[in-house]
C-alpha positions as CSV (number, residue, x, y, z in Angstrom):
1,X,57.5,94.2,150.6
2,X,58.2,94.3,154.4
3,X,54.6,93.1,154.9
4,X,54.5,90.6,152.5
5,X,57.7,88.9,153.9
6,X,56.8,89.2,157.5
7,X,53.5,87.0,156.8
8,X,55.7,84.4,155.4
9,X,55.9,80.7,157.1
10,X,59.6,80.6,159.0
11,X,60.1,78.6,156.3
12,X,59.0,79.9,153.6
13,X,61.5,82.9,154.9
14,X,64.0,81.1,154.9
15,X,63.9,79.6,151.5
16,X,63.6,83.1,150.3
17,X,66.0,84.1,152.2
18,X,68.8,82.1,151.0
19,X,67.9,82.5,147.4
20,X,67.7,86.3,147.6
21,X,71.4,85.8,148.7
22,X,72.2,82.9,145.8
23,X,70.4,85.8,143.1
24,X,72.8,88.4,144.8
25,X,75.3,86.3,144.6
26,X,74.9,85.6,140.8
27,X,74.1,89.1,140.2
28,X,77.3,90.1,141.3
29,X,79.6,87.2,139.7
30,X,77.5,87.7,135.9
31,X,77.5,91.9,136.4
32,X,81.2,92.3,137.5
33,X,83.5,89.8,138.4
34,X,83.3,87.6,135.0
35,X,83.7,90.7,132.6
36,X,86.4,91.7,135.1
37,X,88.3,88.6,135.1
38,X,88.1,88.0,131.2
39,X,89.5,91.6,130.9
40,X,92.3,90.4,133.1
41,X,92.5,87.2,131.1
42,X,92.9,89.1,128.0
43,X,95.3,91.5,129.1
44,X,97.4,89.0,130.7
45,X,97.7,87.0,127.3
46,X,98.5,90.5,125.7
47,X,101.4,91.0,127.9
48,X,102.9,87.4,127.5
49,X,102.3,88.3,123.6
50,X,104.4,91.6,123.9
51,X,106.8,90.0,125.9
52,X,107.7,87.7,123.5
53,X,107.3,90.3,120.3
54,X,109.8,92.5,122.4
55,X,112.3,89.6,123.2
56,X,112.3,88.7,119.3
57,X,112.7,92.1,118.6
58,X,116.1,92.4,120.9
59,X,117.3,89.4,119.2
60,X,116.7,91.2,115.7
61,X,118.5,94.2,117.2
62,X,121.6,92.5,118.0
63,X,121.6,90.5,115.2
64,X,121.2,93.6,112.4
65,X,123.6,95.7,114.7
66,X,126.2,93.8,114.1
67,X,126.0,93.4,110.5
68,X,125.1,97.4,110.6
69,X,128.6,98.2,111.9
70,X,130.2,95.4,110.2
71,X,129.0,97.7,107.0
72,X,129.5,100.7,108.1
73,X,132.9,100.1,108.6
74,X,134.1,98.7,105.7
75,X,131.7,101.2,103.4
76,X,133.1,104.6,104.0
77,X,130.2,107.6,102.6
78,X,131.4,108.7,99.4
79,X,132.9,112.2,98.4
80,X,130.8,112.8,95.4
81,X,128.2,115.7,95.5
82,X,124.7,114.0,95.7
83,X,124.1,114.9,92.0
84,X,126.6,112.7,90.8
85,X,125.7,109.9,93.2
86,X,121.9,110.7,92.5
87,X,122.8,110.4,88.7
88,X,125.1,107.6,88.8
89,X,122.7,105.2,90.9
90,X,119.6,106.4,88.3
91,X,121.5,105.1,85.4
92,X,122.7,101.6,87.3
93,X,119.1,101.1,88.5
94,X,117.1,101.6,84.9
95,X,115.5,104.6,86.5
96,X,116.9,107.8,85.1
97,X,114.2,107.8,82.0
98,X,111.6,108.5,84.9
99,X,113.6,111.7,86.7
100,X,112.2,114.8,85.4
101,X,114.5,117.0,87.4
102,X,117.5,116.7,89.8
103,X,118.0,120.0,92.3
104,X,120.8,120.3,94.7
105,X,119.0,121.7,97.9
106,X,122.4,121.9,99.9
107,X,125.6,120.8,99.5
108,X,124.7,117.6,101.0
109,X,121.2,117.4,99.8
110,X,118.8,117.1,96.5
111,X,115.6,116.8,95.4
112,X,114.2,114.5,92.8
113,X,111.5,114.8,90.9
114,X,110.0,111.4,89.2
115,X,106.7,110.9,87.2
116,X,105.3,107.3,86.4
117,X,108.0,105.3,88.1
118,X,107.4,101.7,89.4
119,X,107.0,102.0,93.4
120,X,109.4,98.9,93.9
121,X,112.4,100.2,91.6
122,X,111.9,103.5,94.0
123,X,112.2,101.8,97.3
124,X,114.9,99.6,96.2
125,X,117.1,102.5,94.6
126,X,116.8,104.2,97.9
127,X,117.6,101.5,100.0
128,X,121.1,101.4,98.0
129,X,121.2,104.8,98.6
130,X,121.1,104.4,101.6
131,X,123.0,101.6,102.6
132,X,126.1,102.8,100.0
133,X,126.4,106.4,99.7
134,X,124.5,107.1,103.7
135,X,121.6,109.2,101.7
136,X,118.2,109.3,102.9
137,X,114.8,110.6,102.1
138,X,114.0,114.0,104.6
139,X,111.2,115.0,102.8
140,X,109.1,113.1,100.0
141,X,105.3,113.6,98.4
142,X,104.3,110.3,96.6
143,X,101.0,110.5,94.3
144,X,99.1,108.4,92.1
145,X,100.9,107.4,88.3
146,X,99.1,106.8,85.3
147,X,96.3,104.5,85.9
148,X,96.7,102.6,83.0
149,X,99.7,100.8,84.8
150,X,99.3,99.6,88.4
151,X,102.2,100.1,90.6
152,X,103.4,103.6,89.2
153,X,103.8,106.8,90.9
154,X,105.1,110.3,90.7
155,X,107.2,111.2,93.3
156,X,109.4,113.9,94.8
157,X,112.3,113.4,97.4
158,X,114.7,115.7,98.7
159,X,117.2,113.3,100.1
160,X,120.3,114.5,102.6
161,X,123.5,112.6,102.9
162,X,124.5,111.9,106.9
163,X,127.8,113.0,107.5
């Protein structure tokens, strides 16, 4: 190669020269400084998106805070063992034809057993639990209902009042 260019005009040299130097030169912007300034661009416009998830999220935060201790104070837990609060919010919500068992686990705990209960009556009867009588799921193992109705499950929740 050393031959070949040294029997080059000046010229001829020269024009090689200087586009040896514009292929470098292109080499290096298309092999590593474009995919490493899209990166950047897309991390950039990541951030910026976080940012602004996280500042919504603060806003959220105070907002449901202050309703949270607006409730909690004026919604003292209940007394009642958690069978009697378990049984009590079954029968309000329609949903005591699909408990197959009730167990208290400890004196501030139970599990319930369900079979072929809608998934939506479930979550919503838990949610009052939780927001009137301060009871929440520890453990629970959902499965599959009966296929011939969409949206049923079997369940079974051992729920714990916080004290």
């Amino acid at each position: 190669m050393k031959d070949w260019f040294a029997s080059l005009d000046d010229r001829e040299r020269q024009f090689v020269s200087v586009g040896s130097v514009f292929v470098f030169i292109a080499i290096i912007y298309g092999l590593i400084w474009a995919p490493l300034n899209s990166k950047h661009v897309e991390l950039q416009a990541d951030v910026l998106q976080w940012e602004r998830s996280i500042n919504e999220l603060k806003s959220l935060r105070l907002a449901t805070s202050g309703v949270a201790q607006s409730q909690t104070q004026t919604r003292p837990a209940s007394g009642q063992s958690p069978l009697i609060v378990v049984d009590q919010t079954l029968q309000s919500r329609g949903l005591s034809a699909y408990r197959r068992n009730s167990q208290p686990t400890t004196s501030n705990g139970i599990r319930v057993v369900f079979e072929n209960v809608a998934f939506d009556d479930l979550i919503i009867w838990l949610g009052d639990l939780s927001e009137q009588h301060s009871m929440h799921v520890q453990i629970g193992a959902i499965s599959v209902g009966s296929q011939a109705s969409p949206g049923r499950i079997n369940a079974t929740l051992t729920l714990e009042r916080v004290l």
